[in-house]
N, C-alpha and C positions, 0 to 999 in steps of 0.2 A: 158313857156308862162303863160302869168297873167289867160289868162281862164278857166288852169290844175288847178289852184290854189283850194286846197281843200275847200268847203265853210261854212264848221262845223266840229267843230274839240270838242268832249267834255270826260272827265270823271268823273267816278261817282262810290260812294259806299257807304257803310254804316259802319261808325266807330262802336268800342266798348266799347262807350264811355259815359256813359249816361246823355242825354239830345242832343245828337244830330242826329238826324234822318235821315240826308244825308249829303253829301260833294259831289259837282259837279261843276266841272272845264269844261270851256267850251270860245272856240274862234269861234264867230259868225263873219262871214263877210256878209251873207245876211240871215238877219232870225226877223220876225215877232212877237211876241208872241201875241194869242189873250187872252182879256180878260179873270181873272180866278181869284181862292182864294186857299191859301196854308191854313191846320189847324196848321201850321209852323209859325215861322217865319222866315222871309228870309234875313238874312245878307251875303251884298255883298260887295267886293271891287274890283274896274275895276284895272288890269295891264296894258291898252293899250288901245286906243282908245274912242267914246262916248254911249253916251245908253239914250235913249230920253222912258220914262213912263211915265204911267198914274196912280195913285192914288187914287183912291174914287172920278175919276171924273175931277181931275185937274193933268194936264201935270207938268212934269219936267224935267230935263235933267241934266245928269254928264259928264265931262270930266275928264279924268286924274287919276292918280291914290292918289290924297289926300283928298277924299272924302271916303265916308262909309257908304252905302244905307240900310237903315231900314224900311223895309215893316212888319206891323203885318199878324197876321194870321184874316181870314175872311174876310177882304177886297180885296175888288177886283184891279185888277191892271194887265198893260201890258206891252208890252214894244219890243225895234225896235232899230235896229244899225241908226247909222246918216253918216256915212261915208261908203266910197268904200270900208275900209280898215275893218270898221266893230269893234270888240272888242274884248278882253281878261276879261275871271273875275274868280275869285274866291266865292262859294257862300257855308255857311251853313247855314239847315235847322234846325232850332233850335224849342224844344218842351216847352211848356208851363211851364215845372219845372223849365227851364234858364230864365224865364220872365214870370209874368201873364201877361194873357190876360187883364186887366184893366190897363196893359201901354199901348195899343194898339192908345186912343185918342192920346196922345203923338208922336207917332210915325207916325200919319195920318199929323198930325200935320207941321211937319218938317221931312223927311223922310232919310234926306242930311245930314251927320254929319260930319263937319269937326275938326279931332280930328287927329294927327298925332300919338300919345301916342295910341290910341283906332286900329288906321289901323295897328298900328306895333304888337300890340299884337294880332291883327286877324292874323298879317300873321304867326307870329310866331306860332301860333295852329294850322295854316294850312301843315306849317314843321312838326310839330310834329305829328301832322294824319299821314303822310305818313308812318311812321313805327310802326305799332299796335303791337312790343314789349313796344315802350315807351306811356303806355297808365297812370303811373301817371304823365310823364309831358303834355301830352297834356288835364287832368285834373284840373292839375293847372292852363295849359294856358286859360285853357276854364274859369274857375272861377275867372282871373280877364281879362276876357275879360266880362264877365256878371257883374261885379263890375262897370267895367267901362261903361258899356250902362244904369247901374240904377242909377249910377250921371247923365247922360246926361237926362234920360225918368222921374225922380221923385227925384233930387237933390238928392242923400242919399251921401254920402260922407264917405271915407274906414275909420274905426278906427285905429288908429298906436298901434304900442307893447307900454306897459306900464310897471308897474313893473312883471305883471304877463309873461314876454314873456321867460327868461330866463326856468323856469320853465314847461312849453309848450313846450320847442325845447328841450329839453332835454328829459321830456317823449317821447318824438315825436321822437328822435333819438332811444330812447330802444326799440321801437316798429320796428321802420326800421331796427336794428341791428338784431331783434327776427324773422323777416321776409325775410330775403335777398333775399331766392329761390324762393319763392311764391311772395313777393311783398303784399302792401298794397294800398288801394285804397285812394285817399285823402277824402271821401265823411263817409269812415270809419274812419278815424282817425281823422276827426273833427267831429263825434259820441263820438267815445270814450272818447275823450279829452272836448267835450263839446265846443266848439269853430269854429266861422265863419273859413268856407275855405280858404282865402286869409289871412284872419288875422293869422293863423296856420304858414302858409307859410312867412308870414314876422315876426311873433317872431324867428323861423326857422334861417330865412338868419339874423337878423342879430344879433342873437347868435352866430352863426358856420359860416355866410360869404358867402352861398353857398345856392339854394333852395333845399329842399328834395330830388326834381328827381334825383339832380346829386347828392346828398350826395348818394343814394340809387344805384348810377350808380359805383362809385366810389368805392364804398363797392365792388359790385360785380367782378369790374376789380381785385379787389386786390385778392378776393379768387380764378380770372381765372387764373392770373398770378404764384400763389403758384399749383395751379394743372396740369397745363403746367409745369412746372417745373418737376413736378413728372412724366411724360410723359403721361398724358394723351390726348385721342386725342381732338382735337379743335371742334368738334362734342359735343363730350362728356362733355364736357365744357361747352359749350354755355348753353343748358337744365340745367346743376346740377345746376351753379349759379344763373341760373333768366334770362336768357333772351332770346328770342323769338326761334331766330336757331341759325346756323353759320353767318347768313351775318348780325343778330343785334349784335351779338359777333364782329366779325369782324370792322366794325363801330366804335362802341363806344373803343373797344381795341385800334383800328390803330389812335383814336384822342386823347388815354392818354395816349399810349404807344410811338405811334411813327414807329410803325411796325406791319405787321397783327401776330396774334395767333400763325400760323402755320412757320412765320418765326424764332417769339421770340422761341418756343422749338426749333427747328433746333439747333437756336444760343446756346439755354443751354447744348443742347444736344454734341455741337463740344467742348463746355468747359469743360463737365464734362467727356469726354471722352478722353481727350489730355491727354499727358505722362507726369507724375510728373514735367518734369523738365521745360517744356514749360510752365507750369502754374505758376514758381516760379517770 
C-alpha cells in the first residue's frame, strides 16, 4: 500500500578525503527543512523528482536531474519536496579549502547550475566515495569537480599540458611506481612536483592515455596477479599490494581480469598441477 511507503530514506558519512566534510544521500517524500546555515557548502544533485528553496530570502525551485544546486556556507536557506513523490539527491558538504568563502556572492547569486559536464563529474565522485580504498580517484574527481565550479563562480578557466607535461607524467609515474602498497595522495604529489592538481592529472593522461588512479590500479592488479600465482591467499593479497581488503581486491581484479582472485589461483593452480602430457 502507497501509505507503507517508507517516507525518508537517507545515508550518510564522512569520507577520507580532504575537503569534504560529509556525503548524504537521502529520498525525501515528505520533509520540510526549516531555515538554517551550513559553515559548508552544500553541493547537490537531484536523481528524481523536485525541491522548491529559499536562498537569502528568495525562492527557487529544481526539477530533474540536469541541474546542480550550489548553496554557500553562511547563508541561510531552506527547502521542501513539491510532489507526492517527493525526491532523490545526492549532496556534499564541501569545506572552505574546495572554494573560498568570497565565492559565496556568486553563488547567492545563481544557485542553479546547469552544466551537464559539472553533474557528471559530481556523480562520478559520488562512485568513487563509495569505496574508501580508492581515495586517489575520488581526489582526482574532487579536484576537477572544484575546477569546474571556479569557472562557473569566478571565470578561471583550467590551463592544458604544454611542453612541460611529458616531463610531469613521467616524474609522476616514478613516484606511483616507488609507491604501489602505500599509495600516494594527489594533493602530495602536486607538492612535490609543484603543479595545479588537475593540471598533474591531464599532462598524466595524455602522456600515458590513462589518469593516475588507474595507472596506480593497474600496477597493483599486476603485482596481485604474480602473487596469486605463487599461491598466495586472495586475503593476503589484497593488503600487500595496496588495497583496501578482499572485496576492493575483488572489484577492481574481477574488471581487469575478468574473474575474481580466488578463481584466477584455483585456474593456476589446476594448470600447474596437471600431468606433463596434458599440458603439452
Amino acid at each position: 500500500m502507497a501509505g507503507d511507503r517508507p517516507r525518508t530514506k537517507i545515508n550518510a558519512w564522512r569520507p577520507a578525503v580532504p575537503g569534504i566534510a560529509e556525503v548524504f544521500h537521502a529520498h525525501f517524500t515528505e520533509h520540510a527543512y526549516p531555515a538554517h546555515t551550513h559553515d559548508t557548502w552544500d553541493l547537490m544533485i537531484l536523481d528524481e523528482g523536485s525541491v522548491d528553496f529559499a536562498l537569502d530570502r528568495h525562492r527557487h525551485g529544481a526539477t530533474g536531474t540536469g541541474v546542480v544546486l550550489l548553496l554557500p556556507p553562511g547563508v541561510s536557506h531552506d527547502g521542501r519536496t513539491v510532489t507526492a513523490s517527493g525526491f532523490r539527491k545526492r549532496v556534499l558538504y564541501l569545506d572552505t579549502t574546495v572554494l573560498p568563502e568570497r565565492l559565496a556572492g556568486s553563488a547567492v547569486d545563481d544557485p542553479l547550475i546547469e552544466d551537464v559536464l559539472l553533474r557528471h563529474r559530481i556523480h562520478q565522485l559520488h562512485t568513487a566515495l563509495h569505496h574508501p580504498g580508492d581515495a586517489l580517484e575520488a581526489e582526482s574527481r574532487l579536484s576537477f569537480v572544484r575546477e569546474r565550479l571556479h569557472f562557473h563562480l569566478d571565470a578561471l578557466r583550467p590551463r592544458q599540458p604544454g611542453p612541460e607535461a611529458n616531463r610531469l607524467a613521467t616524474t609522476l609515474r616514478e613516484l606511483l611506481d616507488s609507491r604501489i602498497p602505500g599509495g600516494l595522495s594527489l594533493q602530495e604529489a602536486a607538492t612535490i612536483l609543484q603543479a595545479h592538481p588537475t593540471h598533474l592529472i591531464r599532462c598524466f593522461k595524455q602522456t600515458y592515455g590513462l589518469p593516475p588512479h588507474t595507472y596506480l590500479t593497474g600496477k597493483r592488479i599486476d603485482r596481485a596477479r604474480r602473487l596469486l600465482l605463487a599461491d598466495w591467499r586472495p586475503a593476503d593479497v589484497a593488503t600487500t599490494v595496496g588495497f583496501h581488503d578482499q572485496s576492493h581486491l575483488n572489484r577492481h581484479f574481477t574488471r581487469h581480469v575478468g574473474t575474481t582472485p580466488g578463481r584466477y589461483a584455483t585456474a593456476a593452480r589446476g594448470v600447474t598441477t596437471a600431468p606433463a602430457h596434458s599440458r603439452q
